[in-house]
N, C-alpha and C positions, 0 to 999 in steps of 0.2 A: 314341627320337626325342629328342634333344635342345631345350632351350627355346627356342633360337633359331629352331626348326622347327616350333615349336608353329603351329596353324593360324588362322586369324581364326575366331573364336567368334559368334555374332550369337545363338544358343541353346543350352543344354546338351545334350549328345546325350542320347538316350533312356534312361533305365535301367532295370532290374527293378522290380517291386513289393519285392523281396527288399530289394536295396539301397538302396533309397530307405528302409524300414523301417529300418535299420541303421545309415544318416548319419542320420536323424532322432533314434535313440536316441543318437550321439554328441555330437550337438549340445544335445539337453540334461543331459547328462551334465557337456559341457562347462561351459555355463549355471550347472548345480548349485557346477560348484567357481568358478565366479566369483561365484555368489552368497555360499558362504562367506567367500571372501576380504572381499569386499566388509563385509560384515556384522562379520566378525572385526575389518576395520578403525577402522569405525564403534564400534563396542564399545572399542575400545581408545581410539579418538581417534587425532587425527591430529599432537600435539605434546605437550606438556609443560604447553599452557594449555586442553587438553579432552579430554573423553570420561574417563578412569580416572584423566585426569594420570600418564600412565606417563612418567618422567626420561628425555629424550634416550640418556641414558651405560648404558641397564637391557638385559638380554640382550631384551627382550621389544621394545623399539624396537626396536633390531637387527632383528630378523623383521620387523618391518612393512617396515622399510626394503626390506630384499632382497626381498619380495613386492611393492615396488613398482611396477618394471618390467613386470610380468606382470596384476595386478589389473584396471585399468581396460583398458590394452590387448586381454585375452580379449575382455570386451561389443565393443569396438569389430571386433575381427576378426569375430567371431560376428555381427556387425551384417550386413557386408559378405560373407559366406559364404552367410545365409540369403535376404539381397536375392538372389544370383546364381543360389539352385535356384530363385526367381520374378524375373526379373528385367523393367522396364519393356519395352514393346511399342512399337519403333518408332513415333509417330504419337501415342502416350498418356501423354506426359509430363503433361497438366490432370486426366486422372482417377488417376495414378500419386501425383500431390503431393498430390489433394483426403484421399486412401485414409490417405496420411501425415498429413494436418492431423489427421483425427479420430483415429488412432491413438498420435499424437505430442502434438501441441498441447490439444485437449481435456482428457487427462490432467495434462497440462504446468499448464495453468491452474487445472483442478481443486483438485488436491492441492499444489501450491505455496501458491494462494490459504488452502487447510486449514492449510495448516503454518504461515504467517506468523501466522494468526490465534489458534492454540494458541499454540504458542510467545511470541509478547509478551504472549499474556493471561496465562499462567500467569506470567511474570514480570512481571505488572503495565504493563506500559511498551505496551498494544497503540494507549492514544489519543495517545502524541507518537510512534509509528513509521507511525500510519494515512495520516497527507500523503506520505509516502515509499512507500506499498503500491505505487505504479505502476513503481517500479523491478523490480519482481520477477518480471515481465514483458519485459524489457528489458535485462535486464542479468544474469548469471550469480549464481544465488542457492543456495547451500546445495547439498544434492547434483543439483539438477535442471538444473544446469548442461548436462549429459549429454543430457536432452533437445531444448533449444534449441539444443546443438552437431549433433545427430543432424538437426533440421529441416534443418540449412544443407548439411548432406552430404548429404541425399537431394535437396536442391535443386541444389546443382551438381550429381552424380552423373546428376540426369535433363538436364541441360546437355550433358552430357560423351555422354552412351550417346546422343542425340538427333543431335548431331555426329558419333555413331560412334566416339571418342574411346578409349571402352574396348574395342575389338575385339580389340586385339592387344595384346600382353603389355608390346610397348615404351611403350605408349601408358599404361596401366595405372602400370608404373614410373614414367614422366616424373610423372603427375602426383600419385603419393605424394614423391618427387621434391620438386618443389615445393611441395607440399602441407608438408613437412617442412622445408624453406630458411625457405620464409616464419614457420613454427611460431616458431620460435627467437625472433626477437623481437617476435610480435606474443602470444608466449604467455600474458602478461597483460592482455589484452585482453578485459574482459569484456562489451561489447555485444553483446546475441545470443548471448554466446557462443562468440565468435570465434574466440580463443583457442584454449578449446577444440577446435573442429573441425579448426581445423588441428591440432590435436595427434592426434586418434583418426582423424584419415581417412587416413594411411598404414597403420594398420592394420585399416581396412575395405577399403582398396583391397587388401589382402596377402588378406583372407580372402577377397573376391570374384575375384580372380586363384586360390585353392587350387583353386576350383572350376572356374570359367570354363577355366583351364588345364590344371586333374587334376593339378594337383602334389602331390597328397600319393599320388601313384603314383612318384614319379620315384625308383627307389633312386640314382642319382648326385646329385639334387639335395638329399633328404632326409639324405645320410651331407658333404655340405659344410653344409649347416644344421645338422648338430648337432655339426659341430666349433666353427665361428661360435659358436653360444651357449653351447657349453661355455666354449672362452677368455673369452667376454663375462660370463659368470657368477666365472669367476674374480676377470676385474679389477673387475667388482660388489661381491661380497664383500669383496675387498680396501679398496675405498674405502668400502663401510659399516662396516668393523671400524674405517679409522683415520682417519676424516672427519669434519666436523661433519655432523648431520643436515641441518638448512640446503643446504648441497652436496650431498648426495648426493640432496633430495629434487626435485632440477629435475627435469623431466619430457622437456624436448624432448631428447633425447640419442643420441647414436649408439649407445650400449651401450642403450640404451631400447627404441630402434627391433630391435636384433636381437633380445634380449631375449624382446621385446611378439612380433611379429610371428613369427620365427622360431621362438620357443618355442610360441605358440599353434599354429603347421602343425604342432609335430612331439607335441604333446596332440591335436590332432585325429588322428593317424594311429596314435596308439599309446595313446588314451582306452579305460581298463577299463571294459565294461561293469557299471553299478552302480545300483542300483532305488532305493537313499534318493536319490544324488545325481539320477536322471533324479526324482525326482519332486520334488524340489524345482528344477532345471531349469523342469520346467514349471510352476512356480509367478514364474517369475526377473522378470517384468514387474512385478507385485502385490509381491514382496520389494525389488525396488528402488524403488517408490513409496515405498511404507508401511513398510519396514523402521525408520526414525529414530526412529518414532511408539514403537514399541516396546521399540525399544532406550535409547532417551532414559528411560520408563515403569520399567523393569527397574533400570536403573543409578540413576535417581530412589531408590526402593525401597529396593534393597539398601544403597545408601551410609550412607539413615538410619539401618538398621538394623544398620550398620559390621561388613556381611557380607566376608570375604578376596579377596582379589582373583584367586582362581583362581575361589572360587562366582561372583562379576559376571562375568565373562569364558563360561561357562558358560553362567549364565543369560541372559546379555545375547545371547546367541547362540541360545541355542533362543526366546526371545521374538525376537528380529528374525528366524527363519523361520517358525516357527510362526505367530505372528500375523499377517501378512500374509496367510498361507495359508487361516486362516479366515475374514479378512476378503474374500478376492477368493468364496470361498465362497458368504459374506453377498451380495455386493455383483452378483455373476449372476444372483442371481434376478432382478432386478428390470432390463426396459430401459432405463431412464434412469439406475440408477447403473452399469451395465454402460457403457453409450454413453458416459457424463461420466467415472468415475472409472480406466475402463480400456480406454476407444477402441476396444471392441467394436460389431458392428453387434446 
């Protein structure tokens, strides 16, 4: 059956216990290699004025570069893949958003609030940043940008699914669509977040279409998707060999979008089953809180002690999984740092 045939969705059809097992292990498997990336990135820094100061012009920027497309894109696809095997209940859009506040926002405030307060104290500067603390709620801070982009996606998405909006496939595209037009120039836009969401909500709308639609069954649609990203990886590559970083690191992009979106359906259909990756997977909420904490700790560490820079890279990366993992460990026993720090009930 072709996509244009595809039928109006209002629920996923029924599946085994088998396969439900089996997209469950995929998806943190998935999880696992975005939490790598993500961590590697962090580790390295994101320019020439942080994290390891690795030089623009170094083979090892180069690789962040080209892993750019794909990094935060994964979370957000996986975002909108996992919404669609639970997806809002006609009629329950107020307890749908309340479920999101404390699993989103609670943590949001939590550990944001943690970080700003570590962070200027250890560099001294915490009593002339404390008049500015209420920005950090309000406006896109450090990595947790992601989650105040996330609140506003689940908040229109329950718009959208309450008008019926997502039932059908055309409906879905129009508005990553738009979602993606408006990206362009509102992408520095940081109140709430703004920016953000429109940058990651075509690739939540791509992962919750994978499933809504079962496209990652479709062999004529998966063998056009992986010619699309092959070319798209091409002229990637090509513009991080001979571009400035600066250009190549926009984010709202057409090569972006197939990239992000297309490359995550064709790692969901063809993700190796893998026991370190699914378990750091299920660790991926707690790693991308608290991973900075760690990683920030380790690279502190090692630089005084003018360790190589393959040991930091190394270490900074098993302290940014590791740590987290002990910590979400720590932090379950107990209901109140469970409820506050990871929007558990």
């Amino acid at each position: 059956m072709s996509l244009a045939a595809a039928p109006a969705v209002e629920s996923p059809a029924p599946r085994s216990v088998g396969q439900s097992a089996v997209r469950s292990r995929q998806v943190q498997v998935m999880r696992g290699i975005a939490c790598l990336l993500l961590v590697f990135f962090h580790v390295v820094g994101g320019g020439a004025s942080d994290g390891l100061r690795v030089s623009d012009d170094t083979v090892l920027r180069k690789v962040m570069d080209l892993l750019l497309y794909i990094r935060m894109p994964i979370f957000g696809f996986l975002s909108g893949y996992v919404y669609a095997l639970k997806p809002m209940r006609q009629g329950q859009a107020a307890p749908f958003l309340k479920g999101k506040a404390r699993r989103l926002v609670l943590p949001l405030v939590a550990v944001s609030t943690l970080f700003f307060l570590v962070w200027n104290g250890w560099y001294g500067s915490l009593g002339a940043a404390l008049p500015d603390m209420w920005r950090i709620y309000l406006f896109s801070y450090e990595i947790y940008w992601f989650l105040q982009a996330m609140v506003l996606i689940f908040v229109l998405v329950a718009m959208l699914e309450s008008l019926g909006a997502l039932s059908r496939w055309q409906g879905v595209a129009l508005a990553a669509a738009v979602a993606f037009i408006a990206g362009h120039p509102l992408e520095t836009t940081t109140f709430l977040s703004l920016g953000g969401a429109l940058y990651l909500l075509p690739y939540f709308l791509a992962g919750l279409a994978t499933f809504r639609f079962n496209l990652a069954s479709r062999p004529a649609l998966l063998t056009g998707v992986a010619a699309f990203v092959s070319i798209a990886l091409v002229i990637h590559g090509w513009r991080v060999a001979h571009l400035p970083h600066e250009v190549v690191a926009a984010r709202v992009t057409v090569l972006s979008l197939i990239i992000g979106a297309g490359g995550s359906l064709l790692l969901l259909r063809s993700v190796p089953d893998n026991v370190f990756l699914a378990r750091i997977g299920s660790a991926s909420f707690a790693i991308f809180l608290f991973h900075i904490f760690f990683v920030v700790a380790a690279r502190t560490a090692l630089g005084k002690l003018g360790a190589p820079l393959a040991m930091q890279i190394t270490a900074g990366l098993a302290a940014g999984l590791a740590g987290p993992m002990l910590l979400e460990a720590v932090l379950m026993r107990w209901a109140g740092t469970r409820r506050v720090f990871l929007g558990l009930r």
